[in-house]
C-alpha positions as YAML, in Angstrom:
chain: A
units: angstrom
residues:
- id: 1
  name: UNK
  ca: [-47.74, -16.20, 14.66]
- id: 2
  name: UNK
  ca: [-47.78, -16.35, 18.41]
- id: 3
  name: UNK
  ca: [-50.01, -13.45, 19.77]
- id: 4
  name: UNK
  ca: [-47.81, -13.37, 23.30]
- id: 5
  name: UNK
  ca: [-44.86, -11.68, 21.09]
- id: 6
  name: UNK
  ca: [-44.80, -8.49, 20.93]
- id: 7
  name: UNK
  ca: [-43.65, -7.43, 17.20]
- id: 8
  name: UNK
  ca: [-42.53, -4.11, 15.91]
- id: 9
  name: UNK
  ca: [-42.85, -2.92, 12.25]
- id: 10
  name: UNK
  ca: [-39.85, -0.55, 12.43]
- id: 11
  name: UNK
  ca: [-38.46, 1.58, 10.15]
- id: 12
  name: UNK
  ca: [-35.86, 0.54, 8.06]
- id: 13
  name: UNK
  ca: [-33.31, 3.98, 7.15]
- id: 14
  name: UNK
  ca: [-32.13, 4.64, 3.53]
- id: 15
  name: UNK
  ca: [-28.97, 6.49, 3.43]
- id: 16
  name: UNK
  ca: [-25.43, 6.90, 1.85]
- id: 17
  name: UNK
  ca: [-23.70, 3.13, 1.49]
- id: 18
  name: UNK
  ca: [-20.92, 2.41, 4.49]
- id: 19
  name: UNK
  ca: [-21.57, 6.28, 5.37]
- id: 20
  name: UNK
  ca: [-23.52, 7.70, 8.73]
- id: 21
  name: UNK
  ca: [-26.85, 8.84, 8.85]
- id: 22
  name: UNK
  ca: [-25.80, 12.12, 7.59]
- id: 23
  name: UNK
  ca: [-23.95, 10.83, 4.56]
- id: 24
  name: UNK
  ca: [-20.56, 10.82, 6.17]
- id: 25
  name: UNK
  ca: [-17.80, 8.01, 5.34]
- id: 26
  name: UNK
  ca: [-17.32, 5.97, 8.63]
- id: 27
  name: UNK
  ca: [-13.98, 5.87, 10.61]
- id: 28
  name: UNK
  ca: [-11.89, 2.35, 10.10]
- id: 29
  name: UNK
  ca: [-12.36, 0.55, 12.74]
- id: 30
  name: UNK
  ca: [-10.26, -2.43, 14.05]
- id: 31
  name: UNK
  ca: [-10.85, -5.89, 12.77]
- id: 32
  name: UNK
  ca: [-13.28, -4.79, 9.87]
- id: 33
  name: UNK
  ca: [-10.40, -5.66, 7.07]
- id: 34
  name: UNK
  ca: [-8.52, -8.95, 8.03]
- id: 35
  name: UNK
  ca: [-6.37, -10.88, 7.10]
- id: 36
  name: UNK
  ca: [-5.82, -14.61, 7.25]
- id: 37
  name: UNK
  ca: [-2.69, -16.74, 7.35]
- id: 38
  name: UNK
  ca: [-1.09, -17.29, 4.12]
- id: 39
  name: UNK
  ca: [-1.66, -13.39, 3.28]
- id: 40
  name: UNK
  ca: [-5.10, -14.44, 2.12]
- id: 41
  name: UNK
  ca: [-7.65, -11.71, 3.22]
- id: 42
  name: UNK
  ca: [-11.19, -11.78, 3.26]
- id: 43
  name: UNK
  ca: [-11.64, -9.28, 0.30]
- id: 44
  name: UNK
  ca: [-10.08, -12.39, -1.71]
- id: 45
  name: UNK
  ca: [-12.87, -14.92, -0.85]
- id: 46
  name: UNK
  ca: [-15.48, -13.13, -2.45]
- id: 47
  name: UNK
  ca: [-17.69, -15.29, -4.63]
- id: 48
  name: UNK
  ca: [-17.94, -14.73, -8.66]
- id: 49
  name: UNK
  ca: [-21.50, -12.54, -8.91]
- id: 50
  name: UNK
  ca: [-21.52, -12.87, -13.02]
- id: 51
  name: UNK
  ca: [-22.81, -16.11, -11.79]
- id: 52
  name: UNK
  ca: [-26.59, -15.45, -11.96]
- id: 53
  name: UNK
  ca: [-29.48, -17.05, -9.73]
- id: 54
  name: UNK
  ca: [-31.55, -19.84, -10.88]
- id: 55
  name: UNK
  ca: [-34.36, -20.40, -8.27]
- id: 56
  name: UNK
  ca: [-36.56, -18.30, -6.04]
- id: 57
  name: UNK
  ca: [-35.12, -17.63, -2.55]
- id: 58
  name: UNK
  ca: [-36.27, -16.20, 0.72]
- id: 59
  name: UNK
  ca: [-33.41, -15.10, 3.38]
- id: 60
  name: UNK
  ca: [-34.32, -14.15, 7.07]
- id: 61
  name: UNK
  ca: [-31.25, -12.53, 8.98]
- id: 62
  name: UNK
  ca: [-32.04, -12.76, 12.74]
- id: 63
  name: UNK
  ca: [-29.40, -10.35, 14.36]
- id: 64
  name: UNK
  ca: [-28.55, -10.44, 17.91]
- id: 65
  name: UNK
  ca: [-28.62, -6.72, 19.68]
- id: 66
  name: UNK
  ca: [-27.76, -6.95, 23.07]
- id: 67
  name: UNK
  ca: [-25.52, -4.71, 24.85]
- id: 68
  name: UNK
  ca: [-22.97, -7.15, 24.73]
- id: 69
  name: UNK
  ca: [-23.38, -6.79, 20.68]
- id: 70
  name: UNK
  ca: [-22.06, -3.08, 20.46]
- id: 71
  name: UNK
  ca: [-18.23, -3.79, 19.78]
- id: 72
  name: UNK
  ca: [-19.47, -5.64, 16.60]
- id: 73
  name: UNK
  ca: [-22.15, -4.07, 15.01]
- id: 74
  name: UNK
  ca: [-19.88, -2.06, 12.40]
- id: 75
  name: UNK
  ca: [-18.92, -5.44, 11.17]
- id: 76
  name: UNK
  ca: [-22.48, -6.97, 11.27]
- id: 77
  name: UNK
  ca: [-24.05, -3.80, 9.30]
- id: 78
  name: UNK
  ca: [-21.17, -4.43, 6.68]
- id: 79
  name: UNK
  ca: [-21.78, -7.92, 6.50]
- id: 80
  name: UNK
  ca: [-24.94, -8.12, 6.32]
- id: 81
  name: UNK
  ca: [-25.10, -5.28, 3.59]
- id: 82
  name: UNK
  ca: [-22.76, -7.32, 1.91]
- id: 83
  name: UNK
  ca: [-24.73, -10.02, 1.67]
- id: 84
  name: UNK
  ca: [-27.39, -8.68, 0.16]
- id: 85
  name: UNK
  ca: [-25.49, -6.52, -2.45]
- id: 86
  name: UNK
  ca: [-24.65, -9.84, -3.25]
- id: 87
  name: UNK
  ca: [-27.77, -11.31, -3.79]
- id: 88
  name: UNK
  ca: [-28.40, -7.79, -5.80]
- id: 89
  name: UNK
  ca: [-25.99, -8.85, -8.72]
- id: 90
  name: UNK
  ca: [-27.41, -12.39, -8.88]
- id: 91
  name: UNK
  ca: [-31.18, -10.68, -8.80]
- id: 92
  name: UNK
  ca: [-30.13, -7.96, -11.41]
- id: 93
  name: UNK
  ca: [-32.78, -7.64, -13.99]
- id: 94
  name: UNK
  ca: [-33.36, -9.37, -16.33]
- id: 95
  name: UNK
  ca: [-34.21, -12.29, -14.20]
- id: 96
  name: UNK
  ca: [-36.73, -14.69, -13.98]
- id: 97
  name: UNK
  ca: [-36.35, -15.20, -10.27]
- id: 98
  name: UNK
  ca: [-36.28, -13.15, -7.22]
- id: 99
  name: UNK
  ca: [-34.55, -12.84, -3.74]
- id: 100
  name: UNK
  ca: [-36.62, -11.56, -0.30]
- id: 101
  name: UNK
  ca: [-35.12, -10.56, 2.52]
- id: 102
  name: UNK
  ca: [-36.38, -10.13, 6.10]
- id: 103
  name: UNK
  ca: [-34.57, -8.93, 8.98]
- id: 104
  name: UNK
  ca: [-35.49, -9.74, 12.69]
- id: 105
  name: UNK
  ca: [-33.66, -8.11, 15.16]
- id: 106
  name: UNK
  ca: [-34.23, -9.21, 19.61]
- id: 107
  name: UNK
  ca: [-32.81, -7.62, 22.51]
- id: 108
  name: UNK
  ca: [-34.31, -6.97, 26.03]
- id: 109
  name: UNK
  ca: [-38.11, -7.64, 25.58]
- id: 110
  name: UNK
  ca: [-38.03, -6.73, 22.13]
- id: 111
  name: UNK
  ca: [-38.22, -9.31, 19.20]
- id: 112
  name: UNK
  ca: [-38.84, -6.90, 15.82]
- id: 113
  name: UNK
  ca: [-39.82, -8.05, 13.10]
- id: 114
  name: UNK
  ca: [-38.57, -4.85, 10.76]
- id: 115
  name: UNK
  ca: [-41.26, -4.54, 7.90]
- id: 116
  name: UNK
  ca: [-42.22, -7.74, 5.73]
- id: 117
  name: UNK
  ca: [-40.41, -10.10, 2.99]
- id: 118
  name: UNK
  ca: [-38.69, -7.07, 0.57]
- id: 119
  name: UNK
  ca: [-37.36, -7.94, -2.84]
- id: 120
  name: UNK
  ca: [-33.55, -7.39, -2.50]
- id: 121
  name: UNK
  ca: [-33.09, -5.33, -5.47]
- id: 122
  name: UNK
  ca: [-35.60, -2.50, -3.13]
- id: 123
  name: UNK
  ca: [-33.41, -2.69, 0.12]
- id: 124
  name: UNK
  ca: [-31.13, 0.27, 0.49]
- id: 125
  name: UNK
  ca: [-28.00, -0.61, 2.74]
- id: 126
  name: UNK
  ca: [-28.40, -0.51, 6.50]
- id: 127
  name: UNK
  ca: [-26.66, 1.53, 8.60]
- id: 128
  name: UNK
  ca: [-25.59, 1.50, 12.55]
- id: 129
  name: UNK
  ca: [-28.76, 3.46, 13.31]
- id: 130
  name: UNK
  ca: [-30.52, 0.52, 12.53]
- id: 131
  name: UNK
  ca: [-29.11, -1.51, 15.08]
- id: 132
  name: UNK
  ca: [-28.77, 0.14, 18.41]
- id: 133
  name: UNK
  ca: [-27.70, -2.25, 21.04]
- id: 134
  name: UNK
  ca: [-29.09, -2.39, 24.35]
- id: 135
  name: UNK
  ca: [-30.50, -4.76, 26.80]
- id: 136
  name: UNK
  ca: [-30.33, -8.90, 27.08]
- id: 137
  name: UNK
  ca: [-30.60, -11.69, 24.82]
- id: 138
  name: UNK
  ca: [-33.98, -13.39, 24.02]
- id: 139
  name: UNK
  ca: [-32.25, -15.68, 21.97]
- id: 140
  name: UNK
  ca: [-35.05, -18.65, 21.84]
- id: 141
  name: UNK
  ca: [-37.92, -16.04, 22.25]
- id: 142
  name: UNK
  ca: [-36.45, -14.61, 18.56]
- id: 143
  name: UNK
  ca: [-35.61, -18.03, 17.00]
- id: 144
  name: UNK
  ca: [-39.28, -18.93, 17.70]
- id: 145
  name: UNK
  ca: [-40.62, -16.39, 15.53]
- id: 146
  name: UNK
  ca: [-37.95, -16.83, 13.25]
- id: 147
  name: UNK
  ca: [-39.21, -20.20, 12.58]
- id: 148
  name: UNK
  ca: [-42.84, -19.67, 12.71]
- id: 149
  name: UNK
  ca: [-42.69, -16.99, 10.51]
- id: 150
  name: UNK
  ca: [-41.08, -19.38, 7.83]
- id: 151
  name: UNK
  ca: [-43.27, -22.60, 8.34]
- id: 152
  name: UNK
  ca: [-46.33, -20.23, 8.15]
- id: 153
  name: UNK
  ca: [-45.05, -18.20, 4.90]
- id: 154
  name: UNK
  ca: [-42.58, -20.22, 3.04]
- id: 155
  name: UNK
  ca: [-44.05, -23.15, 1.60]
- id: 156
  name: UNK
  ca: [-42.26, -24.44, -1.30]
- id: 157
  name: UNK
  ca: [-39.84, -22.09, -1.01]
- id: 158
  name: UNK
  ca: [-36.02, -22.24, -0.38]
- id: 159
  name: UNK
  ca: [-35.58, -20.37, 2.47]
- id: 160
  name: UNK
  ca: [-32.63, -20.05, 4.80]
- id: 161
  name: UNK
  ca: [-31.95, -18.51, 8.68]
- id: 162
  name: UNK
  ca: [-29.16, -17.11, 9.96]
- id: 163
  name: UNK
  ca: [-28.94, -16.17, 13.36]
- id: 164
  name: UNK
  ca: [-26.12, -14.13, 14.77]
- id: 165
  name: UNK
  ca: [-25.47, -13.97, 18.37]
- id: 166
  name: UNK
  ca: [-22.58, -13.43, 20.62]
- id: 167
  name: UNK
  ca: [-23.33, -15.13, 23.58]
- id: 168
  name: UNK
  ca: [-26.46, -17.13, 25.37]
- id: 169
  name: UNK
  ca: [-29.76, -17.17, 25.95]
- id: 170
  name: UNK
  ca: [-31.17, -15.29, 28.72]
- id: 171
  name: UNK
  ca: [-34.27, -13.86, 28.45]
- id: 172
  name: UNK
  ca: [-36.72, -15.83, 26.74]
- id: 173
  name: UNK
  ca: [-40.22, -16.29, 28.64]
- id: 174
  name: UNK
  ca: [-41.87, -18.73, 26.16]
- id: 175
  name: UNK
  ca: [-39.44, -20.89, 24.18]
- id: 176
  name: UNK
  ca: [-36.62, -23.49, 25.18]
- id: 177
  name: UNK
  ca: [-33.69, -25.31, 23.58]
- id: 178
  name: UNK
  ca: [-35.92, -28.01, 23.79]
- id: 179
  name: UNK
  ca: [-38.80, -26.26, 22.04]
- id: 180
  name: UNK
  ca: [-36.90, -24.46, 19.24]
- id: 181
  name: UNK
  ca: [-35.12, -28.16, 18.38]
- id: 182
  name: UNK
  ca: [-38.31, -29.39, 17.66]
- id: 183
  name: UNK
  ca: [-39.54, -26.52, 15.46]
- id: 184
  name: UNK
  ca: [-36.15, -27.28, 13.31]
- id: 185
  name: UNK
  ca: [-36.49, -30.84, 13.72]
- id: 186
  name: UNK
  ca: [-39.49, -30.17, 11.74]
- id: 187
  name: UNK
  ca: [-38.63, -27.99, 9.04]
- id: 188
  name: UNK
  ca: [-39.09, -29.13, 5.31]
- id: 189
  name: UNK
  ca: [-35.39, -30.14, 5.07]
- id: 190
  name: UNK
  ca: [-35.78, -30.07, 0.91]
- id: 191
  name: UNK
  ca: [-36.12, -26.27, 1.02]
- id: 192
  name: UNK
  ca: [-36.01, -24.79, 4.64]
- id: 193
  name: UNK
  ca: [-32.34, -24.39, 6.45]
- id: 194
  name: UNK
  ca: [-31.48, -22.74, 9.73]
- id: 195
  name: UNK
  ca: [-28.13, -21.60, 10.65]
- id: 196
  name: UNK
  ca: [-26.02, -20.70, 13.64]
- id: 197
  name: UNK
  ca: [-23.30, -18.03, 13.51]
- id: 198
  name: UNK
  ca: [-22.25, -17.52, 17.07]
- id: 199
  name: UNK
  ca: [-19.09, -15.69, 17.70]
- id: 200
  name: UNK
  ca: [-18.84, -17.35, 21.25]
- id: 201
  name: UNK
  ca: [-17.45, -20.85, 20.57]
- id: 202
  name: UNK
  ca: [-18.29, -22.24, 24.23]
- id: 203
  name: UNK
  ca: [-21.62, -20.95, 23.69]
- id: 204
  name: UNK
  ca: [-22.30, -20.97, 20.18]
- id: 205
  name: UNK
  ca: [-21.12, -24.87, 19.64]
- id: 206
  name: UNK
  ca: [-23.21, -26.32, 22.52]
- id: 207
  name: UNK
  ca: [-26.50, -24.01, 21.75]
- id: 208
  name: UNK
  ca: [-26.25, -25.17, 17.60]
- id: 209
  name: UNK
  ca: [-25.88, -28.96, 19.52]
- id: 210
  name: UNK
  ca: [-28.73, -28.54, 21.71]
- id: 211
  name: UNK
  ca: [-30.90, -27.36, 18.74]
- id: 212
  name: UNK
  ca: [-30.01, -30.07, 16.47]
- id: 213
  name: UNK
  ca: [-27.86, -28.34, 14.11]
- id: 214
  name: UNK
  ca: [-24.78, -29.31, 12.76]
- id: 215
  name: UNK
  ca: [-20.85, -28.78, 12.08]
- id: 216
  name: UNK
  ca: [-22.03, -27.66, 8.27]
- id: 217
  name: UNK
  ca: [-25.00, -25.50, 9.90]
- id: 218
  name: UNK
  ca: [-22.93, -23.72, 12.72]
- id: 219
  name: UNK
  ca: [-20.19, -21.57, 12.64]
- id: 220
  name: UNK
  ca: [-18.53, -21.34, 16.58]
- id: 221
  name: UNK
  ca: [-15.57, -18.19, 15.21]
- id: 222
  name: UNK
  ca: [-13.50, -15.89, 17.39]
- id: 223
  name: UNK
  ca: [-15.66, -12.08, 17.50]
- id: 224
  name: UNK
  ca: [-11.62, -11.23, 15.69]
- id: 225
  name: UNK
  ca: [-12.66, -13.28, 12.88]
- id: 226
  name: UNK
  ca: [-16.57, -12.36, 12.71]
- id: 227
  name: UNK
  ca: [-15.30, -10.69, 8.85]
- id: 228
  name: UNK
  ca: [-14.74, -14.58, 8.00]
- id: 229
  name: UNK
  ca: [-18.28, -15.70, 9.37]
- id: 230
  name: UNK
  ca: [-20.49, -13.43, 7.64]
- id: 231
  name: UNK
  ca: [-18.53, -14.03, 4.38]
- id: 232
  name: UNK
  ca: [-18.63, -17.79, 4.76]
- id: 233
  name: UNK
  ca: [-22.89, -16.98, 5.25]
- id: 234
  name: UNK
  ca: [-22.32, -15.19, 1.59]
- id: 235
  name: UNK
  ca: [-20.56, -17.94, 0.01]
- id: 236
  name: UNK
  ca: [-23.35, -20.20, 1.11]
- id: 237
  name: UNK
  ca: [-26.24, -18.11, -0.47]
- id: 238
  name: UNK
  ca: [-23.97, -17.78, -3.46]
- id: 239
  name: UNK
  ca: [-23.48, -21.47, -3.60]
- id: 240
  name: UNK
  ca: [-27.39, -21.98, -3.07]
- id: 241
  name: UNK
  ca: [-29.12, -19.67, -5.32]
- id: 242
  name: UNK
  ca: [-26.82, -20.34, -8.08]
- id: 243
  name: UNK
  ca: [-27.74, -23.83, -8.19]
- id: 244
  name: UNK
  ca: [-24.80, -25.55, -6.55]
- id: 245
  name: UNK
  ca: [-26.16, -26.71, -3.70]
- id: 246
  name: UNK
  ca: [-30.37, -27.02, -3.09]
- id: 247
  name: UNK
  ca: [-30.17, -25.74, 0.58]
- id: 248
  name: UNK
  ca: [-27.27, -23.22, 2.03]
- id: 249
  name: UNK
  ca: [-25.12, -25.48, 4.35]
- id: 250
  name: UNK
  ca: [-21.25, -24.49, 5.60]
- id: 251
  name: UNK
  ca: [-18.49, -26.69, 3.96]
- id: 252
  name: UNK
  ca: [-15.38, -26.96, 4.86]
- id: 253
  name: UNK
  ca: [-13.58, -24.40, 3.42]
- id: 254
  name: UNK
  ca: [-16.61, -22.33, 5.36]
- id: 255
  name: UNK
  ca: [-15.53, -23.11, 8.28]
- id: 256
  name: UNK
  ca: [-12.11, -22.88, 8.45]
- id: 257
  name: UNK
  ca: [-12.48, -19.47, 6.70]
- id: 258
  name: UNK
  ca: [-15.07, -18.62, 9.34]
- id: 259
  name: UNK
  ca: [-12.11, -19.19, 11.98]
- id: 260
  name: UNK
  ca: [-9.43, -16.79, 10.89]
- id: 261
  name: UNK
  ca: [-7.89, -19.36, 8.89]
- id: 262
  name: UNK
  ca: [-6.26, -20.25, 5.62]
- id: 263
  name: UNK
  ca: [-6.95, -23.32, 3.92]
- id: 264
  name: UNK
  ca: [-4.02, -23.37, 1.55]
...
């Protein structure tokens, strides 16, 4: 890894599922339940998990936490908790075959890596203490180490990215467009995948251009319809690990999900 990044082992919080740090159930809050046009809600898209996993996986979530972040980090710590419970039921013992996760979160001048690669079936569910919000967006800075950390440590192994950000880059003092597209440009395109989840389609669609990924590696949604996104991100692990597809790409039923809409 670079030595000019500064990296902090944080801790990660075990606590009650969905609840506050002190156990409590959280408030509704607008936009976390959704529903799409035909009557079709997001609850309803939910991939089959009797389907179990048939390969070895590694997962890196790379979550956005600038200020600008705060109005959807409920939905974030849901999805992304989602995501793994996910992975959980696939991972369920007895199984030959296991799922790591590792989360990277950037914001300000801090790019943290939070702990090492954990078996999913160890993670308890995050919470909104473990994303506090605050400062600017190091965007390339993050999706350096991101990718350095998996050319480095995942040889041979089917490994995906996901980076979630609401907006653009600016902050980074060592890394470019130009630099990251290179570092994905030369990924191991058998096993390794990066994708962009950016819930500011200007923004999101001409950074996952500029970086060489995309329509079935991007998602550019509406932050209304950020429920759809991180779904469409579990349908694509789901897809992936159960031997569907070798690498987790978007289709199209992904996409238009992604956007708030029906595709019936």
């Amino acid at each position: 890894m670079d030595s000019q990044y500064e990296y902090h082992d944080d801790t990660v919080y075990s606590v009650v599922p969905g609840g506050d740090d002190y156990g409590n159930a959280p408030e509704p809050e607008p936009h976390s339940v959704s529903v799409v046009q035909g009557g079709q809600g997001v609850q309803d898209d939910r991939p089959d998990t009797s389907v179990k996993a048939c390969k070895n996986v590694r997962v890196v979530f790379l979550h956005d936490l600038s200020g600008s972040m705060e109005c959807n980090i409920h939905m974030m710590v849901t999805g992304t908790n989602e995501f793994i419970q996910d992975l959980k039921a696939r991972y369920a013992q007895p199984c030959d075959y296991k799922a790591e996760f590792l989360l990277i979160t950037f914001a300000g001048e801090r790019i943290s890596v939070v702990g090492e690669w954990r078996n999913v079936n160890e993670i308890e569910p995050y919470t909104r203490a473990n994303f506090p919000c605050n400062g600017s967006t190091p965007l390339w800075d993050a999706c350096d180490v991101a990718l350095e950390k998996v050319t480095a440590e995942c040889q041979g192994i089917v490994t995906a990215i996901y980076t979630f950000t609401d907006g653009d880059d600016n902050n980074s003092k060592l890394a470019t467009r130009n630099t990251i597209r290179t570092k994905v440009a030369a990924l191991d395109a058998a096993l390794h995948t990066m994708l962009f989840i950016g819930s500011d389609p200007m923004s999101a669609a001409e950074n996952a251009e500029h970086i060489g990924l995309d329509r079935v590696h991007s998602l550019n949604h509406d932050t209304y319809s950020t429920p759809y996104a991180l779904r469409a991100c579990t349908n694509t692990i789901a897809r992936c690990v159960t031997g569907e597809t070798q690498t987790p790409e978007f289709n199209e039923s992904d996409i238009i999900m992604s956007e708030g809409r029906s595709s019936h």
